[in-house]
N, CA and C atoms of all chains as a GROMACS GRO file, in nm:
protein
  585
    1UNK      N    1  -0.823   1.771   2.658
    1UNK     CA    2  -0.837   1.711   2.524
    1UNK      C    3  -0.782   1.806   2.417
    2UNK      N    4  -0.814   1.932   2.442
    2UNK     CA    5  -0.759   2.035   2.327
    2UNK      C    6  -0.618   2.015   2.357
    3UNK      N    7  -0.568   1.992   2.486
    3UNK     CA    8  -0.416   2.055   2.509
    3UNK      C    9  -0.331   1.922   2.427
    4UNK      N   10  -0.418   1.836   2.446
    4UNK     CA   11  -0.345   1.663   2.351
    4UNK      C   12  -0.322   1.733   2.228
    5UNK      N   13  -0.464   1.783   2.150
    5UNK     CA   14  -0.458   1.821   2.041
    5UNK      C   15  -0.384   1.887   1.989
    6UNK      N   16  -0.343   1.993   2.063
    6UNK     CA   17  -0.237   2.157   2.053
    6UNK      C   18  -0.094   2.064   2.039
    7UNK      N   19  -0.038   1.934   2.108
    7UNK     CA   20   0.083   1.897   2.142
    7UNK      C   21   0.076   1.839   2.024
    8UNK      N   22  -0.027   1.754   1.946
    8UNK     CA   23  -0.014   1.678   1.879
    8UNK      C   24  -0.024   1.714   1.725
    9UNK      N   25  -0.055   1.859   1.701
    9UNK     CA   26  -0.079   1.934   1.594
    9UNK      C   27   0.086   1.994   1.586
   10UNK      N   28   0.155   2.036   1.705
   10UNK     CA   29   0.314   2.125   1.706
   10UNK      C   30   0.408   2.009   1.660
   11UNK      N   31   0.382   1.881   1.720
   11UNK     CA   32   0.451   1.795   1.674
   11UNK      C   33   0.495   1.741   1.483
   12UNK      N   34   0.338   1.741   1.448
   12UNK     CA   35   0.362   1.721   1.308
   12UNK      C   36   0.404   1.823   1.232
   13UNK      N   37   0.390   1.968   1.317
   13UNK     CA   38   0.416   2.084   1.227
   13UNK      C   39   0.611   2.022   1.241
   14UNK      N   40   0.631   2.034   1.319
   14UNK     CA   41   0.796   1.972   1.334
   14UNK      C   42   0.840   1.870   1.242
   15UNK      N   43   0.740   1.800   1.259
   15UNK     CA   44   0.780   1.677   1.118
   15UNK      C   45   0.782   1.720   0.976
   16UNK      N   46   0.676   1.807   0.964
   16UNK     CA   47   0.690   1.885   0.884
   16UNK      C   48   0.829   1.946   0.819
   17UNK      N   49   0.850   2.035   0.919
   17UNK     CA   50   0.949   2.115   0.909
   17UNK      C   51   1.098   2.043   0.880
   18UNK      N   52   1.080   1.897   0.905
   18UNK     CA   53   1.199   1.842   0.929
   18UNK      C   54   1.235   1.792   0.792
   19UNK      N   55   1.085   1.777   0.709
   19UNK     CA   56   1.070   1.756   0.598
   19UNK      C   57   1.111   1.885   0.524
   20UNK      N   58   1.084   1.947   0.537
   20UNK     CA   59   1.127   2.054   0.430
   20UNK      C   60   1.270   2.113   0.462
   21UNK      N   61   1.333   2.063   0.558
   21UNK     CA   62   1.457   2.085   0.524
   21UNK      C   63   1.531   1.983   0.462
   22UNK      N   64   1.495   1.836   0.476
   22UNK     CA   65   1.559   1.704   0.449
   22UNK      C   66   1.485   1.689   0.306
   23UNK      N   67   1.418   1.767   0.215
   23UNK     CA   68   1.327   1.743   0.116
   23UNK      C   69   1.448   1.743  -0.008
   24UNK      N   70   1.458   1.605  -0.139
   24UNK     CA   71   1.554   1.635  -0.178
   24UNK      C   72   1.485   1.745  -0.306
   25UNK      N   73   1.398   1.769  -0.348
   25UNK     CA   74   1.336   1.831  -0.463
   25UNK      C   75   1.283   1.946  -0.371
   26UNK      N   76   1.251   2.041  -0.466
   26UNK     CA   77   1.169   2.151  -0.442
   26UNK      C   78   1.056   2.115  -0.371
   27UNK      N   79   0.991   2.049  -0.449
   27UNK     CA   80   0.851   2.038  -0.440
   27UNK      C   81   0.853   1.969  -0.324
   28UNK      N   82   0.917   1.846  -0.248
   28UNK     CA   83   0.905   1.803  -0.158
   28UNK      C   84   0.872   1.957  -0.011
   29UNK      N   85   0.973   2.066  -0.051
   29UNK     CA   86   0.995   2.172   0.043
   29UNK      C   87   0.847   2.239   0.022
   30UNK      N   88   0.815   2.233  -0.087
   30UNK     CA   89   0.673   2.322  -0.104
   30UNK      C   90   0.538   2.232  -0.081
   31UNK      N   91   0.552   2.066  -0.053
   31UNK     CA   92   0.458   2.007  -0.027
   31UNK      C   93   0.465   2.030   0.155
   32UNK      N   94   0.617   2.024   0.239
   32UNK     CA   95   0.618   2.069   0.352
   32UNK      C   96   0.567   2.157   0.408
   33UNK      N   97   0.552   2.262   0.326
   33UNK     CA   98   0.532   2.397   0.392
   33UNK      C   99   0.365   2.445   0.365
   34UNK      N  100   0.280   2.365   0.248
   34UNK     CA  101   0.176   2.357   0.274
   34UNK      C  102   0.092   2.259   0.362
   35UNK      N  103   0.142   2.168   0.416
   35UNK     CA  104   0.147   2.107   0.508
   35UNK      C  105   0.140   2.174   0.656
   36UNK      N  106   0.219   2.278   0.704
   36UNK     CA  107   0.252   2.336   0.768
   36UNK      C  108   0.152   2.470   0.795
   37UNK      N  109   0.144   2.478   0.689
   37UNK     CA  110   0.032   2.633   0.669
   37UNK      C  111  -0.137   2.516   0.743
   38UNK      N  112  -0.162   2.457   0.668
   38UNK     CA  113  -0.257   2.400   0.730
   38UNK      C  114  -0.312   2.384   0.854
   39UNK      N  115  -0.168   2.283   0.899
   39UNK     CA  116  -0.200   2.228   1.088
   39UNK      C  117  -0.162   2.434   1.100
   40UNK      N  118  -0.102   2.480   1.083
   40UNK     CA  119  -0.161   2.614   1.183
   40UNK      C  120  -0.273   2.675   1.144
   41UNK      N  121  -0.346   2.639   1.092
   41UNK     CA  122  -0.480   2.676   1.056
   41UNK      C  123  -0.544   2.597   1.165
   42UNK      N  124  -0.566   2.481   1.158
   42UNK     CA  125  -0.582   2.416   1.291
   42UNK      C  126  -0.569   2.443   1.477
   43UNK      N  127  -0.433   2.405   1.405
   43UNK     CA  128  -0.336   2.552   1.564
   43UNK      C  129  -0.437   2.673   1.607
   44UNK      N  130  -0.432   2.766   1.484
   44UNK     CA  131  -0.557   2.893   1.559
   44UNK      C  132  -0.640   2.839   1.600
   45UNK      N  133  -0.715   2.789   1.530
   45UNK     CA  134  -0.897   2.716   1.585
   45UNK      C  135  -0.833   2.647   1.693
   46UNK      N  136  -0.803   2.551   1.695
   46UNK     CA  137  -0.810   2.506   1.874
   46UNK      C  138  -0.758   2.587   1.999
   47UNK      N  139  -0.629   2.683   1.949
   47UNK     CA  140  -0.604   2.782   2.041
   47UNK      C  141  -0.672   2.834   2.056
   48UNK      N  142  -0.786   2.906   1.948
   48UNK     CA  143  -0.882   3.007   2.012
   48UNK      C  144  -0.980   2.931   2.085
   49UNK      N  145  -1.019   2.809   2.077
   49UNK     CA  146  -1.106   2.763   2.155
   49UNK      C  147  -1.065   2.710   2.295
   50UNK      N  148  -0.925   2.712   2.342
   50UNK     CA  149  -0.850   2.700   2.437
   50UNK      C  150  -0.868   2.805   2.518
   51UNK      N  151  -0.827   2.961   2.457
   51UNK     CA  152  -0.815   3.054   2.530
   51UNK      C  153  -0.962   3.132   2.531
   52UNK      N  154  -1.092   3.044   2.467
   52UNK     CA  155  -1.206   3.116   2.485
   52UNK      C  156  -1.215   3.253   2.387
   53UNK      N  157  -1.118   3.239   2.265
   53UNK     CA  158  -1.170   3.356   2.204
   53UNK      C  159  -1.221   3.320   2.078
   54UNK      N  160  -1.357   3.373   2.036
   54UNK     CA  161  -1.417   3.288   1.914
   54UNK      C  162  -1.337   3.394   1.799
   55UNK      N  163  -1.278   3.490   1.827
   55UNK     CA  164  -1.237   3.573   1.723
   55UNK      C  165  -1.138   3.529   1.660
   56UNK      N  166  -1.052   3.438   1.721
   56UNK     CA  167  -0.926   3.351   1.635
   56UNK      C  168  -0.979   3.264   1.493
   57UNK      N  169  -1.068   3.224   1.491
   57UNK     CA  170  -1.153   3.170   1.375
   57UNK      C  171  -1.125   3.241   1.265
   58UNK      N  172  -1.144   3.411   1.292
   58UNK     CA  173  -1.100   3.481   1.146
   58UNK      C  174  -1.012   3.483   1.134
   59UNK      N  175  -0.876   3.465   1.216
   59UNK     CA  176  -0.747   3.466   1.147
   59UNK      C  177  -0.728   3.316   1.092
   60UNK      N  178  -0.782   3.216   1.177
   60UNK     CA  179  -0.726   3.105   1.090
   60UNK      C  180  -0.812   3.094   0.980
   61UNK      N  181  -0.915   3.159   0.928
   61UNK     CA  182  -0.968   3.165   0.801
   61UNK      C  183  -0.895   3.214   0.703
   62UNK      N  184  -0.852   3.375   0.782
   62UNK     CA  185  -0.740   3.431   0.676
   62UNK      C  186  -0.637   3.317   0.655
   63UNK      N  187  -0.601   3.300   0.712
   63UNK     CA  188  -0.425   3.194   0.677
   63UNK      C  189  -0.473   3.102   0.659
   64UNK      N  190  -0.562   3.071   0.605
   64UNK     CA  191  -0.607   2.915   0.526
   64UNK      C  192  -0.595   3.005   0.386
   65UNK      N  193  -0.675   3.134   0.369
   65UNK     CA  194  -0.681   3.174   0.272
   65UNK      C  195  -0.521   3.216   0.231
   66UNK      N  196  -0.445   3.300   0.258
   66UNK     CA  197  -0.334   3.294   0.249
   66UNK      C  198  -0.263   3.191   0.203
   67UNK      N  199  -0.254   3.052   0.288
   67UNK     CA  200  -0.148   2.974   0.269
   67UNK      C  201  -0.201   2.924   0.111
   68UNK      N  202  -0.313   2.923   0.094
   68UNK     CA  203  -0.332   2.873  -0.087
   68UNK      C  204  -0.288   2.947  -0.167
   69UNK      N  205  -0.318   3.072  -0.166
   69UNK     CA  206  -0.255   3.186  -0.231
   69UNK      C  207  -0.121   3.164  -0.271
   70UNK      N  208  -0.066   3.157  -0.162
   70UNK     CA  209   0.050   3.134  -0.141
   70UNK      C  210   0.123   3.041  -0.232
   71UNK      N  211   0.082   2.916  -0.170
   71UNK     CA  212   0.084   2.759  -0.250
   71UNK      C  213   0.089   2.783  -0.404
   72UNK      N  214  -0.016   2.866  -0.458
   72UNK     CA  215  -0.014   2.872  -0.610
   72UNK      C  216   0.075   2.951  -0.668
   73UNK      N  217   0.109   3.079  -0.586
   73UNK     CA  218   0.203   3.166  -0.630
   73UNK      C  219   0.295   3.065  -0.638
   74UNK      N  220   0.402   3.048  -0.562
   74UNK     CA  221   0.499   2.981  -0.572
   74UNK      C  222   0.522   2.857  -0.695
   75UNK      N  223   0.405   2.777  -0.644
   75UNK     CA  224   0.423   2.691  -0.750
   75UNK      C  225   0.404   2.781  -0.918
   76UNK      N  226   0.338   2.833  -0.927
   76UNK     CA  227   0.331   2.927  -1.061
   76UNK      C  228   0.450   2.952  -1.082
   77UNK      N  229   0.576   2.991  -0.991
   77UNK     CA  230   0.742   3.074  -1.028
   77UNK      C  231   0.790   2.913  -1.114
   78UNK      N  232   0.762   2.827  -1.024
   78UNK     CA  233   0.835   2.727  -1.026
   78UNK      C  234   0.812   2.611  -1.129
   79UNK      N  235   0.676   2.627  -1.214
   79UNK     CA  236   0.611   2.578  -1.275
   79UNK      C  237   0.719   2.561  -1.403
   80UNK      N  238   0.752   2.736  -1.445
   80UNK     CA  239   0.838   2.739  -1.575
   80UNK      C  240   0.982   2.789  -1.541
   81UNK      N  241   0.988   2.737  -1.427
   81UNK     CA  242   1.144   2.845  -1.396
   81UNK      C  243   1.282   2.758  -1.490
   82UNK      N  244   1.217   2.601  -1.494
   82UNK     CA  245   1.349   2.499  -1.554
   82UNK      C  246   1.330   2.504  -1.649
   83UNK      N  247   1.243   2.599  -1.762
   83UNK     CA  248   1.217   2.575  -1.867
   83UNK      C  249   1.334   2.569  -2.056
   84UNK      N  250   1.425   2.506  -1.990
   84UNK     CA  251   1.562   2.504  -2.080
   84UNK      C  252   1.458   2.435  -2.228
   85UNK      N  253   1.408   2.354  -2.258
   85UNK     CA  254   1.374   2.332  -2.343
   85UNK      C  255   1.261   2.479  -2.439
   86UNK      N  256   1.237   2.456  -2.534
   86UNK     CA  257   1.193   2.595  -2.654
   86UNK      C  258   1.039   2.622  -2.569
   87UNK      N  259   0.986   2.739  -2.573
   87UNK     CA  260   0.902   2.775  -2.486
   87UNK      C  261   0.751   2.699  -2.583
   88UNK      N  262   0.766   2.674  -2.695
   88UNK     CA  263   0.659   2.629  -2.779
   88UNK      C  264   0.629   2.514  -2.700
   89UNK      N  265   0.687   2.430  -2.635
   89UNK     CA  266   0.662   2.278  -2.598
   89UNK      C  267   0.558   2.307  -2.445
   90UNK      N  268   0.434   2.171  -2.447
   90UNK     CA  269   0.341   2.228  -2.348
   90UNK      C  270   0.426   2.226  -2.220
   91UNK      N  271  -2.781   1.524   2.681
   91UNK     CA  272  -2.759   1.555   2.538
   91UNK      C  273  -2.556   1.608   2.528
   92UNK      N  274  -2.570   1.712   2.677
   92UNK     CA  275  -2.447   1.775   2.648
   92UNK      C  276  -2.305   1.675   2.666
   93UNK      N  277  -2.339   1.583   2.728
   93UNK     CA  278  -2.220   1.492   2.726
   93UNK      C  279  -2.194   1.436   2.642
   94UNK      N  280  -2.313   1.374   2.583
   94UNK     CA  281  -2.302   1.332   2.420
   94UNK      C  282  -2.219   1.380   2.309
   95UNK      N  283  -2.264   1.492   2.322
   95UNK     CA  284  -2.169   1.582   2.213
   95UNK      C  285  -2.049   1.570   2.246
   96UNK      N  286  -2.020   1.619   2.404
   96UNK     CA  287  -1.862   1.619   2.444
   96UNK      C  288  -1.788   1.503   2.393
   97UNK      N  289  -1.877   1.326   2.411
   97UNK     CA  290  -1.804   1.244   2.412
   97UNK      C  291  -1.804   1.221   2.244
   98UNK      N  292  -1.852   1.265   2.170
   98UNK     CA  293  -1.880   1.251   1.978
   98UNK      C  294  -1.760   1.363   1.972
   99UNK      N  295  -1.686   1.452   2.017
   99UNK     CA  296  -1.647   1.518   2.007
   99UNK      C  297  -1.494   1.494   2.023
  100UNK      N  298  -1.529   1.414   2.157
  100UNK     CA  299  -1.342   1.352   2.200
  100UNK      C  300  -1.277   1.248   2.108
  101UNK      N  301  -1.367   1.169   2.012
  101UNK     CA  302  -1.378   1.050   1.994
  101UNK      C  303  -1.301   1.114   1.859
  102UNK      N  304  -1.382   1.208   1.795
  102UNK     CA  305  -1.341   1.306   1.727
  102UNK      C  306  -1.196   1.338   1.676
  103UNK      N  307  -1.159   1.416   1.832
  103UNK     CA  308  -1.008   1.459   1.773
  103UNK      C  309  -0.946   1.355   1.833
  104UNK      N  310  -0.953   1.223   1.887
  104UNK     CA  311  -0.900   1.083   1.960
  104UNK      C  312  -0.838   1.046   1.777
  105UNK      N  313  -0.970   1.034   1.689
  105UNK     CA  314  -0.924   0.998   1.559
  105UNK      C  315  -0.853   1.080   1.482
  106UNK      N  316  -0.876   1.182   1.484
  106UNK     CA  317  -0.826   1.343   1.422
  106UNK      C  318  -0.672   1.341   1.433
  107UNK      N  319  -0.613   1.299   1.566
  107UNK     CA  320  -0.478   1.324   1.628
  107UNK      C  321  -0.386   1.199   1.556
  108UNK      N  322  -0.484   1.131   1.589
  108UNK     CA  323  -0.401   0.985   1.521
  108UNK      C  324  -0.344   0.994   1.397
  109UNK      N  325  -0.481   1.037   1.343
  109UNK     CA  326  -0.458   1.054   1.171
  109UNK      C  327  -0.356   1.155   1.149
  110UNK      N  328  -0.363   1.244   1.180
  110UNK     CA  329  -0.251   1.372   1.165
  110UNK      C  330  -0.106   1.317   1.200
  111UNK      N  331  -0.085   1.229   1.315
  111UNK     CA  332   0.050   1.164   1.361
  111UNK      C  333   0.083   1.079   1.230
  112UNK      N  334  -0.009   1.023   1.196
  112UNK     CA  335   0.053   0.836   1.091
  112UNK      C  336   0.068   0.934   0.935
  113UNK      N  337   0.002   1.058   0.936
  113UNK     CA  338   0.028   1.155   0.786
  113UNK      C  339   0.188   1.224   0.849
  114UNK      N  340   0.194   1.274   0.965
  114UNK     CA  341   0.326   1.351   0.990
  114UNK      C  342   0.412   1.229   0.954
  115UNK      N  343   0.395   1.089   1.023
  115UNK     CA  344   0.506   1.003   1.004
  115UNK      C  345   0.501   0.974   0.870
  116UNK      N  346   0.440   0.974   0.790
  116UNK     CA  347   0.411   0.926   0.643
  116UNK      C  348   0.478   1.006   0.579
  117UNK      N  349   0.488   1.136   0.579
  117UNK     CA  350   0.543   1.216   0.515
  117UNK      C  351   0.686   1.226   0.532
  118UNK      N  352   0.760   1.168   0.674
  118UNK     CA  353   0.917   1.160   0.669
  118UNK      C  354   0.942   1.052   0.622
  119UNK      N  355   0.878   0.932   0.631
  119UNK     CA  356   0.906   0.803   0.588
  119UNK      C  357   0.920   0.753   0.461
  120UNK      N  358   0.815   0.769   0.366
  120UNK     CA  359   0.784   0.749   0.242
  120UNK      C  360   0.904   0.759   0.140
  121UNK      N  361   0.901   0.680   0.081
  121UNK     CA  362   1.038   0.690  -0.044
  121UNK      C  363   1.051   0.794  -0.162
  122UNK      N  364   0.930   0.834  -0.200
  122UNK     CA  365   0.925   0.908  -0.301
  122UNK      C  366   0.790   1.038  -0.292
  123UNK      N  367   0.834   1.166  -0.377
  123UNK     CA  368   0.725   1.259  -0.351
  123UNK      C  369   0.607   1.226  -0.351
  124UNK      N  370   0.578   1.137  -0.493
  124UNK     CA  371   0.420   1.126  -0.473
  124UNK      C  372   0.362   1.052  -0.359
  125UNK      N  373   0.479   0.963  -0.349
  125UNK     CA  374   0.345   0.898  -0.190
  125UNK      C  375   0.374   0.995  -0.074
  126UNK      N  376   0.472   1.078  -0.070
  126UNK     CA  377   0.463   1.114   0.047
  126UNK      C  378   0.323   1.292   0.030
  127UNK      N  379   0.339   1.267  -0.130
  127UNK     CA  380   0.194   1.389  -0.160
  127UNK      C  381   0.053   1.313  -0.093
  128UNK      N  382   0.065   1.187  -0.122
  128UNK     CA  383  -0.047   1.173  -0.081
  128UNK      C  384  -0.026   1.094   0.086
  129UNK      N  385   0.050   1.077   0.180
  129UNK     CA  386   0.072   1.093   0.296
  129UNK      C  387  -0.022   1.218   0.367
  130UNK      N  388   0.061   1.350   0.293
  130UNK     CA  389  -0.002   1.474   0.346
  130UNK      C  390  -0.173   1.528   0.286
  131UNK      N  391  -0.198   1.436   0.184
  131UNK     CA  392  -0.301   1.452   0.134
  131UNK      C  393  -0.398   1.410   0.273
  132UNK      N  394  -0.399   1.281   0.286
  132UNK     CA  395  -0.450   1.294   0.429
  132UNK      C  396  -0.515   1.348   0.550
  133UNK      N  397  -0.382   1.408   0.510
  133UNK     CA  398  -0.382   1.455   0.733
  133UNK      C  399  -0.455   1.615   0.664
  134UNK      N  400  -0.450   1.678   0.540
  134UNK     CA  401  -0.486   1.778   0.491
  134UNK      C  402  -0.597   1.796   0.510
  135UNK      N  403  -0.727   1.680   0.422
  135UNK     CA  404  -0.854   1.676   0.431
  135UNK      C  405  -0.934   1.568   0.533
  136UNK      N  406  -0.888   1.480   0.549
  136UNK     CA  407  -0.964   1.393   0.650
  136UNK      C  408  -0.967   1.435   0.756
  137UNK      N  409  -0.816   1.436   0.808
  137UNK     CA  410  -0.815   1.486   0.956
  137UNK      C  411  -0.857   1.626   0.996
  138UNK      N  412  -0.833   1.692   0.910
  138UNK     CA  413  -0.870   1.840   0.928
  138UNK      C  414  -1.020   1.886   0.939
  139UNK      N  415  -1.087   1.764   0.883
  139UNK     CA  416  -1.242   1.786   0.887
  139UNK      C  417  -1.250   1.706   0.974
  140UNK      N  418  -1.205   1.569   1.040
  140UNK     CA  419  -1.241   1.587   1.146
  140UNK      C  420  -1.234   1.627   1.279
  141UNK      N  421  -1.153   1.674   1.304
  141UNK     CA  422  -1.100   1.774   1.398
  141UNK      C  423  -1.171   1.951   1.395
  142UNK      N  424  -1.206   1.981   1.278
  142UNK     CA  425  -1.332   2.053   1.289
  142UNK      C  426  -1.458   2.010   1.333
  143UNK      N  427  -1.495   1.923   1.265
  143UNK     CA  428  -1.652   1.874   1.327
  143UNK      C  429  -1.609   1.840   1.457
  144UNK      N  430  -1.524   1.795   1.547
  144UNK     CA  431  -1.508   1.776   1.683
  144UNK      C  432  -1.529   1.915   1.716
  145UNK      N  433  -1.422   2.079   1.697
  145UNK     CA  434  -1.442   2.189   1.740
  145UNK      C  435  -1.653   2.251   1.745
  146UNK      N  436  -1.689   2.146   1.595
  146UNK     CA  437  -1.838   2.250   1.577
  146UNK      C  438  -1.916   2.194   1.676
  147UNK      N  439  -1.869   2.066   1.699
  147UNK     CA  440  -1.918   1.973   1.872
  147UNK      C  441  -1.935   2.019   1.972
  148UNK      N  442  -1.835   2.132   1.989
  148UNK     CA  443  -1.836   2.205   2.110
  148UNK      C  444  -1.891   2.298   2.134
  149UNK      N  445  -1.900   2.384   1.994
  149UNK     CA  446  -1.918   2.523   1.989
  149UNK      C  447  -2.055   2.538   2.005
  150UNK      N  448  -2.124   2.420   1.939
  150UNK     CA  449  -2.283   2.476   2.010
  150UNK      C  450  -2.341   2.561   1.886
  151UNK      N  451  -2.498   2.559   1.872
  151UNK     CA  452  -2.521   2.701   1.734
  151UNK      C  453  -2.425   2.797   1.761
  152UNK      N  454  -2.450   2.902   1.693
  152UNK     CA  455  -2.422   3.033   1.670
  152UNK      C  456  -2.268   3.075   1.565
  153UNK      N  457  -2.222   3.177   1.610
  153UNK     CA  458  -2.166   3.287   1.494
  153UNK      C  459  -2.023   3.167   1.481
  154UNK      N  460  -1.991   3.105   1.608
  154UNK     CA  461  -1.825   3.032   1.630
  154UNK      C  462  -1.871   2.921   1.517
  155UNK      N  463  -2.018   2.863   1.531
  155UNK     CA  464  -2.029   2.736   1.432
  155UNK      C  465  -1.994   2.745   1.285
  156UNK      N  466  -2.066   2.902   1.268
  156UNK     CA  467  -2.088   2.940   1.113
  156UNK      C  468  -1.940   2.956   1.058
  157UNK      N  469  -1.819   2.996   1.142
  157UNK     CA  470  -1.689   3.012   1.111
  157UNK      C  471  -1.644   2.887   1.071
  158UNK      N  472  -1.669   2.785   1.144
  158UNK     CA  473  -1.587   2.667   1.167
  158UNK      C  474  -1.636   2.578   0.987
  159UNK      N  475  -1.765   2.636   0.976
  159UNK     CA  476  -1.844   2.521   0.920
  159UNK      C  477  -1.748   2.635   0.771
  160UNK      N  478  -1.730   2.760   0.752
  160UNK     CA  479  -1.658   2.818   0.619
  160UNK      C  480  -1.505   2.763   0.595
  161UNK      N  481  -1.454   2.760   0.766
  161UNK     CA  482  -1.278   2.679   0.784
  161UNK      C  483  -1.304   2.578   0.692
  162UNK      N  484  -1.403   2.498   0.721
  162UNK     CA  485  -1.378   2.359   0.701
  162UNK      C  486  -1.420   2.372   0.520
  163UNK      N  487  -1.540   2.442   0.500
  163UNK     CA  488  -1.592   2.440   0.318
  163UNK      C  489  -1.452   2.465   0.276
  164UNK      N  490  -1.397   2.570   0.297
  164UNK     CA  491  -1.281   2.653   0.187
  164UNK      C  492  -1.164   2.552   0.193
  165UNK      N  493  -1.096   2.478   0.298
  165UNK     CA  494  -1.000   2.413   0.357
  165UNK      C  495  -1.085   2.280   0.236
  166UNK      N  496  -1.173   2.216   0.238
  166UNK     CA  497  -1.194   2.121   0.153
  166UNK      C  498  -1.218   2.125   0.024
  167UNK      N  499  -1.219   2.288  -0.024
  167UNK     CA  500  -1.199   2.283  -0.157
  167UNK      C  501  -1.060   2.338  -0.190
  168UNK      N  502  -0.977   2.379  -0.134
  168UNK     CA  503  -0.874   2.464  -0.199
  168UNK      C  504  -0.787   2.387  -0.144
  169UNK      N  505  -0.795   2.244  -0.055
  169UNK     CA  506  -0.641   2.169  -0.072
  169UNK      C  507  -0.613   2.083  -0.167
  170UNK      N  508  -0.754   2.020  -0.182
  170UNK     CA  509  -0.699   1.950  -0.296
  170UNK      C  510  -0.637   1.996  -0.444
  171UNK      N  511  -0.719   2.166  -0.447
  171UNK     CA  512  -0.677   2.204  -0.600
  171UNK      C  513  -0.488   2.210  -0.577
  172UNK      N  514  -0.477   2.246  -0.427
  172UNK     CA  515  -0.316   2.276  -0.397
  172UNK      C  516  -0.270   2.192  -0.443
  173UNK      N  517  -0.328   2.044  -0.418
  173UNK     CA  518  -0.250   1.923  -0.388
  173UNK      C  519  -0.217   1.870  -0.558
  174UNK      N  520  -0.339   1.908  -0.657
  174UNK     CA  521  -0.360   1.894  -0.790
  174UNK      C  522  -0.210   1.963  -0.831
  175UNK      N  523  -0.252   2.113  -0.832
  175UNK     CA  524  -0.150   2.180  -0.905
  175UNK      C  525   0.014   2.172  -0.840
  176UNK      N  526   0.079   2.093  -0.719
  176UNK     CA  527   0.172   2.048  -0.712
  176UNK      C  528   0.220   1.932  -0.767
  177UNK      N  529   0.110   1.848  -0.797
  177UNK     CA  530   0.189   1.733  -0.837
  177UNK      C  531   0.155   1.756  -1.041
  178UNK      N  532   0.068   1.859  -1.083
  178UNK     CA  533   0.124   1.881  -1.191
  178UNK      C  534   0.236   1.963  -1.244
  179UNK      N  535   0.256   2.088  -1.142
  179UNK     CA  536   0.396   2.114  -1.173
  179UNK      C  537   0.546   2.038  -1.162
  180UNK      N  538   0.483   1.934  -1.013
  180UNK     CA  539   0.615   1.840  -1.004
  180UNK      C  540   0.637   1.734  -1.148
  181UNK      N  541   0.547   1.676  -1.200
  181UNK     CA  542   0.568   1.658  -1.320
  181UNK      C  543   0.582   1.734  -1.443
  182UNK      N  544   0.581   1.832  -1.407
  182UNK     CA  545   0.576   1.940  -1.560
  182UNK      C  546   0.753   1.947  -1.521
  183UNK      N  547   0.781   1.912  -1.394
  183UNK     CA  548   0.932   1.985  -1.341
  183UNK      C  549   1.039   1.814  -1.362
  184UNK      N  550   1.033   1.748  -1.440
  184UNK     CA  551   1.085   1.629  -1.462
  184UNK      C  552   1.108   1.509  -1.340
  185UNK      N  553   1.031   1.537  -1.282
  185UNK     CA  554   1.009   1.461  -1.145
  185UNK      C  555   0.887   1.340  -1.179
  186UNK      N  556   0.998   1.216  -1.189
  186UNK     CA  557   0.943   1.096  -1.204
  186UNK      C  558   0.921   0.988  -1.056
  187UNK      N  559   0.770   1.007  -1.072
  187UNK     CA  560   0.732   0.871  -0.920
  187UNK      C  561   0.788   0.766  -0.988
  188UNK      N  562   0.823   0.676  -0.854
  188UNK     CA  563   0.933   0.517  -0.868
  188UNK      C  564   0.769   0.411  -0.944
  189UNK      N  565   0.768   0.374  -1.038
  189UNK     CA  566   0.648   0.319  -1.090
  189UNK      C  567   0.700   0.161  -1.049
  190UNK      N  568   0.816   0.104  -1.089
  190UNK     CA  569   0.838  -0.026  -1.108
  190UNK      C  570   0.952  -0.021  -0.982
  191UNK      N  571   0.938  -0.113  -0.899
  191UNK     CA  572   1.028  -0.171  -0.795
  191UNK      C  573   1.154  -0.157  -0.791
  192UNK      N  574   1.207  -0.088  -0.826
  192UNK     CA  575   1.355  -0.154  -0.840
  192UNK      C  576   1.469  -0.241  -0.746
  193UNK      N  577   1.408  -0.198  -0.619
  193UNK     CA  578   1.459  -0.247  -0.488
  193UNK      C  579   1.482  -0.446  -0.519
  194UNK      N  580   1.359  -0.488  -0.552
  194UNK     CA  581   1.330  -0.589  -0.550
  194UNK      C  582   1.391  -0.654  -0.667
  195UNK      N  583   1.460  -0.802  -0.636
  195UNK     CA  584   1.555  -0.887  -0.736
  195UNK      C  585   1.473  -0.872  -0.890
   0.00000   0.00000   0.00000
């Protein structure tokens, strides 16, 4: 049942991925890739419960924590990067 | 009792997997960012919690539960703020969702 799960979690990460290269906007690439950060958050937890190690839990905690981090940084660059119009405007 | 769980558990990621497949396909399919934001909105929080509560199914009390049960708190509060602050920068970034049909005569 996990091993369905493991095939069926790599798969969407692929769809994923297929998305963020075929993405025509940014944001489509940065909605992909948090997408992606996720199911491997997933990925750890069921791998570790595959291979019997409860210690994988803290890494996919970390990289949950990470991939948000992440998520905001980026979007923060990208927030004002087109900002051609006068910086006064919200 | 213990089969019980096993089978609340399969039933679990049986739904978990599905959901994650019809959000992966949702997300290549979809015509425009915002639906395909909320495609991945989805498979982000639904499926992801349930596919945890299937793992806390297994795990039984102890230290593996208490992990699973923080995966799942932090993962249900910090995707959606993700999911918030992308689609306000995608609009702060002149990115207009298709509101009116155009496809159609």
């Amino acid at each position: 049942m996990l091993i369905m799960l493991a095939v069926v979690l790599l798969t969407v990460m692929v769809m994923a991925l297929a998305r963020a290269l075929l993405g025509p906007s940014i944001y489509d690439r940065i909605l992909a890739v948090n997408l992606f950060g996720t199911k491997t958050v997933l990925l750890i937890a069921v791998m570790g419960f595959l291979f019997g190690r409860p210690d994988f839990l803290d890494i996919a905690l970390v990289y949950a924590l990470i991939n948000f981090i992440s998520i905001i940084g980026v979007l923060r660059y990208f927030e004002y990067s087109d900002s051609k119009r006068i910086e006064g405007e919200p | 009792m213990e089969l019980l769980l096993d089978l609340i558990s399969a039933v679990c990621f049986i739904l978990g997997a599905l959901l994650i497949l019809s959000g992966g396909v949702g997300i290549l399919r979809f015509p425009d960012f915002f639906t395909r934001m909320h495609a991945a909105g989805i498979t982000e929080t639904l499926a992801t919690s349930l596919i945890l509560i299937g793992l806390m199914l297994i795990a039984g009390w102890g230290l593996v539960l208490f992990k699973l049960v923080l995966i799942l708190l932090f993962i249900l509060l910090t995707s959606p703020t993700a999911s918030h602050a992308l689609a306000k920068s995608a609009l702060h970034g002149k990115l207009k969702p298709i509101l009116h049909n155009e496809h159609s005569k």
